[in-house]
Phi, psi and omega in degrees: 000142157225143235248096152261152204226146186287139186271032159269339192268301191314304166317325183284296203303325173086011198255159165253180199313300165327305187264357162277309169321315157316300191308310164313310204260299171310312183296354182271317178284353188301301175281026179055018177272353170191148227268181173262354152311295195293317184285347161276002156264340187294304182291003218011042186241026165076136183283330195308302206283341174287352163268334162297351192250353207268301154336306176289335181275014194035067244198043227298155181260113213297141209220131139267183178277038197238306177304323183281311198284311177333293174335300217293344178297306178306324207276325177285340185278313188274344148289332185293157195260000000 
């Protein structure tokens, strides 16, 4: 899909084209609306530089129980001897 947008909006913002995309893609992960795989393509910065970007903003990173029992599984398998 591509999202056009009028460039009298994009100029009211004060952002170029790059940190309005970054923004877009933090408030949707902000708002649990897309993961952080998607906001690091959105934002076209990669999920590494997109969690660092996450970070810098203070921006907690969405944790599920589904992802935390995964951890906590990986973590245990590697304690047994």
């Amino acid at each position: 899909m591509l999202l056009e947008l009028d460039d009298t909006i994009i100029d009211r913002t004060g952002l170029t084209p790059d940190e309005l995309r970054l923004e877009l893609a933090l408030q949707l992960y902000r708002d649990e609306k897309i993961s952080m795989g998607q906001g690091g393509r959105l934002s076209g910065l990669g999920v590494i530089r997109f969690q660092q970007e996450l970070g810098k903003r203070r921006i907690y990173i969405h944790f599920t129980e589904e992802e935390l029992q995964h951890d906590i599984d990986a973590l245990e398998h590697y304690r047994q001897p």
